[in-house]
C-alpha positions in Angstrom: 56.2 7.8 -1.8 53.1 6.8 -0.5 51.5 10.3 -0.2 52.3 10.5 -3.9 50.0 8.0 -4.6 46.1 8.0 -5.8 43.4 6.3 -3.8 42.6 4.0 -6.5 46.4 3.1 -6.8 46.3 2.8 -3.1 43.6 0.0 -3.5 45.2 -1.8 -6.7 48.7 -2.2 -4.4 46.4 -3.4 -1.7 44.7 -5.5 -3.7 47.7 -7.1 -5.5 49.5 -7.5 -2.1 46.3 -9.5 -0.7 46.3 -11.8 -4.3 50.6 -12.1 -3.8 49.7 -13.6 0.2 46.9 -15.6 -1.4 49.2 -17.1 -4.1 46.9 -15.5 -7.0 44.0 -17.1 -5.7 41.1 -15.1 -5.4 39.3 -16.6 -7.1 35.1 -17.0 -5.8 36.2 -13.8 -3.4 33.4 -11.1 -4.5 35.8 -8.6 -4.7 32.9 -6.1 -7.1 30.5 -7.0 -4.3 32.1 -6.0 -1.6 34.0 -2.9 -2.7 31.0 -0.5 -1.7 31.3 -1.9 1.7 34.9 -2.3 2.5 35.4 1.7 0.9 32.5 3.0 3.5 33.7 1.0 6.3 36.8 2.5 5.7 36.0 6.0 5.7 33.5 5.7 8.6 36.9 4.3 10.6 38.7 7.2 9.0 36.0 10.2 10.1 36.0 8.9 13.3 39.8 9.1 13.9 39.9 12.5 12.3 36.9 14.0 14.1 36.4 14.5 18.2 33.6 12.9 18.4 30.7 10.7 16.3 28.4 14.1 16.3 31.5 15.6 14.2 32.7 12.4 12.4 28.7 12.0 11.0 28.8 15.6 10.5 31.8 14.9 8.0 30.2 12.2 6.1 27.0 13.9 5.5 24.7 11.7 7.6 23.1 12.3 10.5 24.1 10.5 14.4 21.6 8.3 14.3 22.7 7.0 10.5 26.1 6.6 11.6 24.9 4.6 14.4 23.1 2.3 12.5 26.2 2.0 10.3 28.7 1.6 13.4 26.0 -1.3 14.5 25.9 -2.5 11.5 29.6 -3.2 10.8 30.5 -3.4 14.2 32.4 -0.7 14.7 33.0 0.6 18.4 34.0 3.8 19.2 35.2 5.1 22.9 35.8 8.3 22.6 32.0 8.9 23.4 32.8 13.0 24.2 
């Protein structure tokens, strides 16, 4: 069922779980704000889980090592698998 789904349907269901927890109140969150963010923090997690190493997962995502490791900094993302 899932795998049937979109990526924007994915995020509405997320999103309507997170207001059902919250009681419908979400409201002074900056939801429009913070999409860019949340949506590249998740695919940086996601490159690096798919790829061997951060020298592949930045080749996946078009940037170069040392950009990704100003984004993994940046959001505070650690990865081990330093290989």
């Amino acid at each position: 069922m899932l795998s049937s789904l979109t990526l924007e349907e994915l995020i509405a269901v997320k999103l309507e779980l997170s207001a059902r927890f919250l009681n419908n109140r979400m409201y002074n969150f900056p939801i429009w704000k913070s999409i860019e963010f949340i949506c590249r923090e998740a695919t940086i997690k996601f490159a690096l889980s798919a790829c061997r190493s951060k020298l592949d997962a930045a080749s996946f995502l078009g940037l170069s090592l040392g950009e990704l490791n100003i984004y993994l900094k940046k959001m505070k993302i650690k990865f081990d698998n330093e290989t």
